[in-house]
N, C-alpha and C positions, 0 to 999 in steps of 0.2 A: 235603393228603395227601402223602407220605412217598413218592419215589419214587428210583429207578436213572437211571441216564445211562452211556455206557460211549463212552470215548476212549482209543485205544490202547493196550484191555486194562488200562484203569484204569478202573474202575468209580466212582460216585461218588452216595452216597444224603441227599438233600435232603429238609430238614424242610419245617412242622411235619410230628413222629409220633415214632415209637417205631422203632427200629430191632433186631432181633432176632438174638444171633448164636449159631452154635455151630461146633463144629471135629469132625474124624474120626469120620465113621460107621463106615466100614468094612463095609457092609452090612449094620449095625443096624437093620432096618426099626421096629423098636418104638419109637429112640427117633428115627428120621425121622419116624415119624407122629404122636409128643407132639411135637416142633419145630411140627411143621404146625398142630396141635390149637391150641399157643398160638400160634403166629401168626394163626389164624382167630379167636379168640375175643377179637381188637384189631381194630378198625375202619382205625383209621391207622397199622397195622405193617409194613413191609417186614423181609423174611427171610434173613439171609447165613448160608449155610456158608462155613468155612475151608476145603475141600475136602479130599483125598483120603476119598471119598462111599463106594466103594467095596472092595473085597477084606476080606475077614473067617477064621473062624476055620474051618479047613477038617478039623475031628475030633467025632467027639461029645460030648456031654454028660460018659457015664463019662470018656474020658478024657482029657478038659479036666480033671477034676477031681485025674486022678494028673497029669497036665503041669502046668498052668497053672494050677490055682484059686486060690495063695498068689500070682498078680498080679492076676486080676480076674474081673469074673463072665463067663459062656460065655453064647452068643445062637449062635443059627446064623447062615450068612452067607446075607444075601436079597439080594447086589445087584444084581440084575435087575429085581428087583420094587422094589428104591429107586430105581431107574433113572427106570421105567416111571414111578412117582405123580410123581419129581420132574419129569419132562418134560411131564405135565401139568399138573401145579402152576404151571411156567413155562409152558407155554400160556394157562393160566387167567389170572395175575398174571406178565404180562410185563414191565411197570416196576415191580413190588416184591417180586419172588423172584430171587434167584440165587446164584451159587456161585463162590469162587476153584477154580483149578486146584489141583489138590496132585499128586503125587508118583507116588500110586500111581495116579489117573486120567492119567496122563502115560503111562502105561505103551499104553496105548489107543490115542495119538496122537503118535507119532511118539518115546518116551522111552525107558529102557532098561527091560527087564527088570526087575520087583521078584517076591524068590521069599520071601515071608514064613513061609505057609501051601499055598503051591504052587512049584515050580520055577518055574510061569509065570502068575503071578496073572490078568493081563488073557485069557491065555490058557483060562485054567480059567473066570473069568467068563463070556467069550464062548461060549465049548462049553455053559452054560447057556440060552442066549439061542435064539432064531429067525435064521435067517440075515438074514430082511428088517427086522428091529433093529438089526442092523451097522451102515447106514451113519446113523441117527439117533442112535446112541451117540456113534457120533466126530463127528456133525454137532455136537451139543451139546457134548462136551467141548472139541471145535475152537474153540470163539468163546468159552469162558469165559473173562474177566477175571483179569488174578493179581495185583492190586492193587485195593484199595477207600480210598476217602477218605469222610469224611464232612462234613456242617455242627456236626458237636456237637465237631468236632476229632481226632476217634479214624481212625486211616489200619490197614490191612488184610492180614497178609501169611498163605501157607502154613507157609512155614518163617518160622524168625527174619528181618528185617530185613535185606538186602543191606548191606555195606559200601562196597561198589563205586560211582563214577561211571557214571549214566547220565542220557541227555536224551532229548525227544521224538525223534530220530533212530534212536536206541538201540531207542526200545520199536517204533519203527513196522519196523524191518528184524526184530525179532526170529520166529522160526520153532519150532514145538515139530518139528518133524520133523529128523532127523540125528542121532538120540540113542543109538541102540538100543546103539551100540557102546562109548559110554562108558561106564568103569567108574562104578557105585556110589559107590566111596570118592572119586573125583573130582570128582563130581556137584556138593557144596556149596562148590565152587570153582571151576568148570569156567568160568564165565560169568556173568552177568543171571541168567537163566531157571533153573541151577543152583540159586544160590544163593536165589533165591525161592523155590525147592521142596524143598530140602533144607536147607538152613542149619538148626542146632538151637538158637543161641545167639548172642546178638549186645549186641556192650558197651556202656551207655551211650554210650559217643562214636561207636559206629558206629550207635548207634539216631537219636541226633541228628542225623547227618551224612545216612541215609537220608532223614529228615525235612527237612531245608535241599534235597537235591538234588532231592525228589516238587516242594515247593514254587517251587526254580527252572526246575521243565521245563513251571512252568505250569499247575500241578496245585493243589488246595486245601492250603490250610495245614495242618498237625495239628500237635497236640505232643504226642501216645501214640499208641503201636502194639500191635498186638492180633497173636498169632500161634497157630498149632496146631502141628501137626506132631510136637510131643513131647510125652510122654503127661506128667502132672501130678498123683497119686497123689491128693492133697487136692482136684483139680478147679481149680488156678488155682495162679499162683505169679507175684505182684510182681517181676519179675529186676528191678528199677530202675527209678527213679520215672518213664521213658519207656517199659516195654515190660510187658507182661504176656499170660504163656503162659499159654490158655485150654484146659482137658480137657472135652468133653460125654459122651464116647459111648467111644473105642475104648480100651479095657487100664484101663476104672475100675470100682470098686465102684458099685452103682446108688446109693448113699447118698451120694457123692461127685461124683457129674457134676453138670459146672455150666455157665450157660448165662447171656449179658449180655443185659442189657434197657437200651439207653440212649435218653435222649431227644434229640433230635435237637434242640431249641433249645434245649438246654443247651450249657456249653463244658467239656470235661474236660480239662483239664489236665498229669494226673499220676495215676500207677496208683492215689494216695492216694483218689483220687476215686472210685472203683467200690468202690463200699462192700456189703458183702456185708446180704442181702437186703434189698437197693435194684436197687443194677445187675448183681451176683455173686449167682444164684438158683439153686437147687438143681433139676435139671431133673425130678425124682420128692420133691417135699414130702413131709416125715414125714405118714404117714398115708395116702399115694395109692395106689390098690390096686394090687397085683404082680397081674400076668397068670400 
């Protein structure tokens, strides 16, 4: 059975099984509960999001449609109620559900301000909520992991891939609190923690170099990284034969999100290896009914 392990905010999921991944809800509850659906309907699957889980599109239907419908299709934002099923979920399946930290769940725990769809997203979330959900929000965003490694070789980030030196020292002093006041535009520079949750892009040599430095702090080997954070029009995009930007859920056509199924005693390699409907699967197959 397929399970999690988690040191210093690195996560780390050992085979045999299947390993299930997808990136940015954004308070998609529809396709948090097909994520769920197919992970339940595997015996030996563990479950990762990319994380930022939450904040979504804060207009209606009409006019998403004069804003925004020439980027992608409109869902309300539920992330309260993605909240609620995933802290169960992770109740239920403690060592084989979890989630990177991303960007905009950062906003919750100590990060700065993100005004997408609200001047104060975590803000406008929370005004949704019950006051005695507060501190189980930030209990659970506080201990999520911002790095995953796996046995099949594929390593886990929000953003693109850090360039940066760090070691087990690095990650154990690191803190999500003291953020509030950093700018945005500074953020995928600022630091570690920065650059794991904002970085949008990172160069083969810096994808490699991330991957020598996981491995010499004593972390599992990989040689591909897996990243969200930015949206992927086509549901996926090869940057380089070491990294590959994953779209499921936020700013895509439904026909286009896409969701990895890898096997965990497999060894991958190289982006060349996630071969589309193998391990790049379409998270609504032609033919699956629209709600």
């Amino acid at each position: 059975m397929a399970t999690f392990t988690t040191e210093l905010r690195v996560a780390d999921v050992q085979g045999p099984g299947v390993l299930l991944v997808c990136s940015d809800l954004h308070g998609n509850l529809q396709d948090y509960r097909r994520m769920v659906e197919l992970f339940r309907a595997e015996s030996d699957a563990t479950l990762l999001f990319l994380g930022d889980l939450f904040h979504g599109p804060a207009v209606s239907k009409a006019e998403w449609t004069i804003l925004y419908e020439h980027l992608a299709d409109w869902y309300p934002d539920e992330s309260a109620q993605v909240y609620r099923e995933l802290a169960t979920l992770m109740d239920e399946f403690p060592d084989r559900v979890t989630s990177l930290l991303g960007n905009h769940d950062h906003a919750h725990v100590g990060g700065p301000v993100v005004s997408k769809f609200h001047l104060d997203e975590s803000g406008a979330m929370e005004a949704t909520m019950e006051p005695q959900e507060l501190p189980g929000l930030r209990e659970l965003l506080g201990r999520l992991p911002l790095i995953a490694t796996s046995t099949c070789g594929v390593s886990f980030t929000h953003g693109a891939p850090p360039e940066r030196h760090f070691d087990r020292d690095t990650l154990e002093a690191l803190s999500l609190r003291g953020y509030e006041r950093v700018p945005l535009y500074a953020m995928y520079r600022y630091d570690l923690l920065g650059e794991l949750l904002w970085r949008r892009g990172s160069s083969l040599e810096g994808t490699e170099q991330f991957l020598t430095t996981l491995a010499a702090a004593g972390f599992r080997t990989c040689d591909v990284g897996v990243h969200g954070h930015e949206v992927v029009e086509e549901g996926f995009e090869r940057v380089h034969p070491r990294l590959l930007n994953l779209s499921t859920s936020f700013g895509m056509r439904r026909a286009n999100k896409r969701y990895l199924r890898l096997e965990l005693g497999d060894r991958y390699q190289s982006c060349a290896d996630f071969k589309e409907g193998m391990e790049l699967l379409p998270l609504y197959p032609p033919g699956h009914p629209v709600d």
